[in-house]
C-alpha distance (Angstrom), angle and dihedral (degrees) to the residues before:
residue distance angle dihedral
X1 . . .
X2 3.83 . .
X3 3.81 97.1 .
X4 4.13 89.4 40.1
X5 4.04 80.9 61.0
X6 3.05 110.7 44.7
X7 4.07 91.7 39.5
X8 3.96 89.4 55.4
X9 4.04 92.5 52.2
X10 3.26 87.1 54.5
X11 3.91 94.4 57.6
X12 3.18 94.0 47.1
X13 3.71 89.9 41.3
X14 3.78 93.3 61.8
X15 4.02 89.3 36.4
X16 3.93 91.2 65.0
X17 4.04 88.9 43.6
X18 4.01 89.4 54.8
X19 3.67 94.2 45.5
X20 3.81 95.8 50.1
X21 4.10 89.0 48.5
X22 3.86 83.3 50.5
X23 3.59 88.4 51.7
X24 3.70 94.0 51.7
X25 3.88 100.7 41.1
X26 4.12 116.1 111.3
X27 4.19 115.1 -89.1
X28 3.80 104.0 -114.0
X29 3.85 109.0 -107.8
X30 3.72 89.1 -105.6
X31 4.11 92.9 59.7
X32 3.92 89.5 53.5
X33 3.83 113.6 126.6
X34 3.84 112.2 -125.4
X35 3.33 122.1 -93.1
X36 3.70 117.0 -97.6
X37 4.05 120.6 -87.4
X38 4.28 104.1 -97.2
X39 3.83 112.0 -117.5
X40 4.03 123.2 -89.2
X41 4.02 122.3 28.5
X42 4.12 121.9 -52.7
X43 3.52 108.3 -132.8
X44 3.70 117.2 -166.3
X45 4.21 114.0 -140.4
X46 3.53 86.7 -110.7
X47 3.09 96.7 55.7
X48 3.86 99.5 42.5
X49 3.84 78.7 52.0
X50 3.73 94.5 61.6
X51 3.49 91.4 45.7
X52 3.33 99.4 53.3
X53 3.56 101.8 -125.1
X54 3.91 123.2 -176.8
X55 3.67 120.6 -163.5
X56 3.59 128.2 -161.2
X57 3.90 146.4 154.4
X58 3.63 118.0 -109.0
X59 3.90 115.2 -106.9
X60 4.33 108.0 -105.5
X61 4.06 98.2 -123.1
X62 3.71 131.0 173.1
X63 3.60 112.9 -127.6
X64 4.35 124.5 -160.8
X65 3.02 124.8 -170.7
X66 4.75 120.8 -87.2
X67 3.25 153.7 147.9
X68 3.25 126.6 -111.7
X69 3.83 126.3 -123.9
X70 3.62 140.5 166.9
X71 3.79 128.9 -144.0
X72 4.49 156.6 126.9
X73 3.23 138.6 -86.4
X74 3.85 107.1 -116.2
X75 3.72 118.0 -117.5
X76 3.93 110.0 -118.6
X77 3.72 91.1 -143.6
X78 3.51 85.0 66.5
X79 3.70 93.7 49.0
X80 3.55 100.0 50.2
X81 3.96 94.2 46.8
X82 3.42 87.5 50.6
X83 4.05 89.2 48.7
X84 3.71 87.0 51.0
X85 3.42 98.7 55.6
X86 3.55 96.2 45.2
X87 3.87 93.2 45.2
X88 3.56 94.6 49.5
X89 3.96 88.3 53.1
X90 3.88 85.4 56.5
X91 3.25 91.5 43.7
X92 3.99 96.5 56.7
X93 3.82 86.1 43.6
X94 3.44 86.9 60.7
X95 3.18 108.0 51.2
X96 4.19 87.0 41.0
X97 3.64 89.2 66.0
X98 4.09 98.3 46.6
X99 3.56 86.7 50.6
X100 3.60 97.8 50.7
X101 3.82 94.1 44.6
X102 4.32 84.4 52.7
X103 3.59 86.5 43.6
X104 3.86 94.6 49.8
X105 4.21 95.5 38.7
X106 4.16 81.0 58.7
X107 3.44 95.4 44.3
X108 3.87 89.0 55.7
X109 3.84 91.2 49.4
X110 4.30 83.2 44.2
X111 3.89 83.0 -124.2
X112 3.83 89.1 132.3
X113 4.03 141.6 35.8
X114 3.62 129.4 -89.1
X115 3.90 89.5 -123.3
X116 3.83 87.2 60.4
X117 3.25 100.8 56.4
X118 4.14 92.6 39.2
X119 4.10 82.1 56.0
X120 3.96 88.1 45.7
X121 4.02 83.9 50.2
X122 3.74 97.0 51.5
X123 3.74 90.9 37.0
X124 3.63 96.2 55.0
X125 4.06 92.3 45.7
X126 3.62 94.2 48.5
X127 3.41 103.0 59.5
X128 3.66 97.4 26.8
X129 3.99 78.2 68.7
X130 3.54 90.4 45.4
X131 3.85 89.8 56.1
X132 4.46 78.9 58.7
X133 3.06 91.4 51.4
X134 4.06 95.0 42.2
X135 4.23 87.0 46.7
X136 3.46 96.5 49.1
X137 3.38 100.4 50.7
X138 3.77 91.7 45.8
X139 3.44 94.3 44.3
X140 4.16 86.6 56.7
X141 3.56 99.7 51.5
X142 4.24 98.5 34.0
X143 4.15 100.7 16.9
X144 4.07 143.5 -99.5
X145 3.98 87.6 -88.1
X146 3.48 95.3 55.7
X147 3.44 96.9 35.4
X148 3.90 80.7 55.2
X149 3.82 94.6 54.0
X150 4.06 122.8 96.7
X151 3.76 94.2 -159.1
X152 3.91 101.1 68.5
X153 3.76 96.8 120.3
X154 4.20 83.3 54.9
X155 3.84 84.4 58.0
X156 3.97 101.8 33.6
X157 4.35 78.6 61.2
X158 3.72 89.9 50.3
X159 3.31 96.2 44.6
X160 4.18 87.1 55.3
X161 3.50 100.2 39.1
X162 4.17 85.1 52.8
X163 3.71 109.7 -120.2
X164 3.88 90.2 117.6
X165 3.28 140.2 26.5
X166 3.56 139.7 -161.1
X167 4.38 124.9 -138.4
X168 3.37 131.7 176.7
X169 3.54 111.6 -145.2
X170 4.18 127.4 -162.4
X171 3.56 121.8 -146.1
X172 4.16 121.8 -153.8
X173 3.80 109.5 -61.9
X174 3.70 108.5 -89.3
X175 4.06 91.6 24.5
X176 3.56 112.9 129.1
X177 4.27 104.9 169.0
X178 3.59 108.1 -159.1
X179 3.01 115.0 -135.4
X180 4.00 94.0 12.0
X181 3.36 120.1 -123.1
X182 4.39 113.5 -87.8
X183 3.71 90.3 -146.1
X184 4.05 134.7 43.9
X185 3.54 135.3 160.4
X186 4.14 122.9 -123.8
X187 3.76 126.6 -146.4
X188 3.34 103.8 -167.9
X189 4.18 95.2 179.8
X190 3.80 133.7 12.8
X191 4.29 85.9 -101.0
X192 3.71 87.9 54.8
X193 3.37 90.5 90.7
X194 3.99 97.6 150.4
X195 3.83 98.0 54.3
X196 3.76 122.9 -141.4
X197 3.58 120.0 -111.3
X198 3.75 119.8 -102.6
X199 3.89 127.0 -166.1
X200 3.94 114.5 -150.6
X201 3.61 128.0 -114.3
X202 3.44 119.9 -179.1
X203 3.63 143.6 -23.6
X204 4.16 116.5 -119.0
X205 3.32 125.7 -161.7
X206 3.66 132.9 -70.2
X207 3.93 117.5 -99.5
X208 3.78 103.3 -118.2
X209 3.90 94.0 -154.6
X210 4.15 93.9 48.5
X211 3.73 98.5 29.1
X212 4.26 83.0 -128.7
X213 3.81 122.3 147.4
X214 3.88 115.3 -154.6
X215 3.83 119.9 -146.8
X216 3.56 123.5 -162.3
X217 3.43 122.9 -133.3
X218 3.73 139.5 -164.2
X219 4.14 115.2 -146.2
X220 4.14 114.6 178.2
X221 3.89 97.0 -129.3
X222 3.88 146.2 66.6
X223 3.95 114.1 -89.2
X224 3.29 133.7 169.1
X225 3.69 124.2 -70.5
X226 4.19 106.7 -108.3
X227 3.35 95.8 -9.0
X228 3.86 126.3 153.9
X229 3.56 122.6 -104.1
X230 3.51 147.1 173.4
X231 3.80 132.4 -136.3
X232 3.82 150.5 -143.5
X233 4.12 107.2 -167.8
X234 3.82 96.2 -161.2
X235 4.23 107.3 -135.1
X236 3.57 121.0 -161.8
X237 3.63 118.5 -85.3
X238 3.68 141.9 99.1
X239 3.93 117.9 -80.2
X240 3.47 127.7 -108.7
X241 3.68 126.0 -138.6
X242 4.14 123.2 -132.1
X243 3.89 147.0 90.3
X244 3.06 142.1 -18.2
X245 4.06 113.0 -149.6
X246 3.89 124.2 -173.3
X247 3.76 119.8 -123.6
X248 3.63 84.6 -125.7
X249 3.82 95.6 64.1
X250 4.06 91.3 54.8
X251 3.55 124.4 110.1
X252 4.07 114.7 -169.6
X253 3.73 102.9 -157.7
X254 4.06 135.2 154.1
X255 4.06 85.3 2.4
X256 3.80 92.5 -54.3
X257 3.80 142.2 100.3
X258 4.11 117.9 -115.7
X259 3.72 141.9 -173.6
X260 3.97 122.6 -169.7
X261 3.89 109.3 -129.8
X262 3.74 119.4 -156.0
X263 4.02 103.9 -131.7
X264 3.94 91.3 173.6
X265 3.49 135.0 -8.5
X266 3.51 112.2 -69.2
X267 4.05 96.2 14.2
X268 3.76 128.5 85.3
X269 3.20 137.0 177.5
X270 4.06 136.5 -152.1
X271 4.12 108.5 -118.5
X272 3.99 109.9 -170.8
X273 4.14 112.2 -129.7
X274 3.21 133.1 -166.1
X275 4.09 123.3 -122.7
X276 3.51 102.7 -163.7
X277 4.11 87.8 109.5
X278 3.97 114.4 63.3
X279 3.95 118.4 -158.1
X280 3.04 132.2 -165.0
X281 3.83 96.3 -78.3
X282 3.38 97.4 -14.9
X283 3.67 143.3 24.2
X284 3.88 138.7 -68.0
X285 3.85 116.0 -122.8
X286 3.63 124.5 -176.8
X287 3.75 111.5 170.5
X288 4.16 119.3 11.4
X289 3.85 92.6 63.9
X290 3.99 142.0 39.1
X291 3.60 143.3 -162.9
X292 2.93 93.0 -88.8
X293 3.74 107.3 56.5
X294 3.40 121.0 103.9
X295 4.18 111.5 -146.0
X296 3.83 130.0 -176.3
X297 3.74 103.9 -105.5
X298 4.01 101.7 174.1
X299 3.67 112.4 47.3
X300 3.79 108.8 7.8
X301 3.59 84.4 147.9
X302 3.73 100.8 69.1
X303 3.95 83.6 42.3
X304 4.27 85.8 61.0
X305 4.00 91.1 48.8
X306 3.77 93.1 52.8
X307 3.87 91.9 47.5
X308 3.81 96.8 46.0
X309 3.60 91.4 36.0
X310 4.09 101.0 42.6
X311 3.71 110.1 20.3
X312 3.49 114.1 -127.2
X313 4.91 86.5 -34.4
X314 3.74 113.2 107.9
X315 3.85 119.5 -107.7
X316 4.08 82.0 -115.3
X317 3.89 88.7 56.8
X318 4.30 94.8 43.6
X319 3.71 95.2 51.5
């Protein structure tokens, strides 16, 4: 009974041995589980086809820091009857004050009445005080440094003719930049995408029912009389290079903002961005994307359905 024992721990000895060998041994490359499915939705080219799918690289863009601001173009009909009015005030004052200083040198040689020079005196203080009243209004709708300026006729003509115009941009309720910023840039229309530099002029005075300041701003080029525009005032600070991504290629989804980015031919994947940075017509990225990403920028939609809807398959593979 011994020997029987000790020969059948042996078998089963040398049984357990085999078995954990067998357990260790390689899989045979046809027993290999698949690989697992890559991120983001696989869209075969038909497919992408169908969907009409455009793919692009986002446009490398330098990016300072602004505030943003909407506004018009003034009218320069407005502008010049305004400069009329107030020119003709100084004007009158003018010639008030010459005539009282002729009326007063006669009066001290007693070449001329006392009532003439007491009706060069009230002449000359009436429409000096209508030249006030002429600068401060003028200086509230157009600004103390134009208001201060003797060549306004020069710019009313230029302003006509088109080689400048004036716009009166509106910061954020409540926004008051001190100093303003010397530079902005002007969209004047949803193509505009580029802007056109503007030059600032003056600050006016703050709206005391909306709490809005309006700055005046210079741009070098005919626009539209009282047309709508938007507004980049440039703040000081050193610019910051990235991307430029269309409006068009954003999803907004679960709260967020998303692009698709094309990591091989027929797979994309869905890259949060942020949209804290408008531009132009589009958004400013600086760090989820590079130049050399490729995103869907026509159609991202239909991209979002197929993900949500087939995991990762292509819509030619789920129907």
């Amino acid at each position: 009974m011994t020997f029987i024992s000790v020969a059948l721990a042996m078998l089963v000895s040398a049984g357990c041995s085999h078995a954990d060998k067998d357990d260790q041994a390689p899989v045979a490359a046809g027993d290999k589980a698949e690989a697992a499915p890559k991120p983001g939705v696989r869209l075969e080219a038909e497919t992408q086809e169908r969907l009409g799918l455009k793919i692009e690289a986002p446009v490398p863009v330098r990016w300072r820091p602004d505030l943003r601001a909407t506004g018009r173009v003034a009218n320069p009909l407005t502008f010049l009857s305004a400069v009329a009015d107030y020119e003709a005030a100084r004007t009158a004052a003018g010639a008030s004050q010459a005539e009282l200083a002729r009326t007063q040198k006669l009066a001290a040689q007693e070449n001329t009445s006392a009532r003439s020079l007491e009706a060069a005196q009230t002449a000359a203080v009436r429409d000096a005080l209508a030249l006030q009243a002429a600068r401060a209004k003028f200086a509230s709708d157009w600004g103390m440094d134009l208001a201060g300026r003797t060549n306004l006729t020069a710019l009313a003509d230029e302003l006509q003719s088109g080689a400048r115009s004036l716009v009166k941009l509106f910061p954020p309720v409540g926004v008051f930049p001190n100093p303003p910023p010397a530079t902005a840039v002007v969209n004047a229309w949803e193509e505009d995408t580029n802007g056109t530099p503007a030059e600032f002029a003056d600050a006016l005075n703050i709206d005391p029912a909306t709490q809005v300041q309006t700055l005046l701003y210079v741009v070098q080029r005919k626009l539209p009389p009282d047309l709508a525009v938007t507004a980049r005032l440039l703040l000081p600070g050193e610019p910051v290079n990235g991307l430029q991504v269309p409006a068009a290629a954003v999803l907004r989804y679960q709260g967020l903002g998303w692009v698709y980015v094309q990591t091989d031919t027929n797979q994309f994947v869905r890259v949060v961005i942020p949209l804290d940075r408008p531009w132009g017509a589009g958004w400013f990225v600086g760090d989820n994307l590079t130049a050399t990403n490729r995103i869907v920028v026509t159609g991202a939609q239909s991209v979002l359905s197929a993900e949500l809807s087939g995991g990762g398959f292509t819509t030619g593979e789920r129907d």
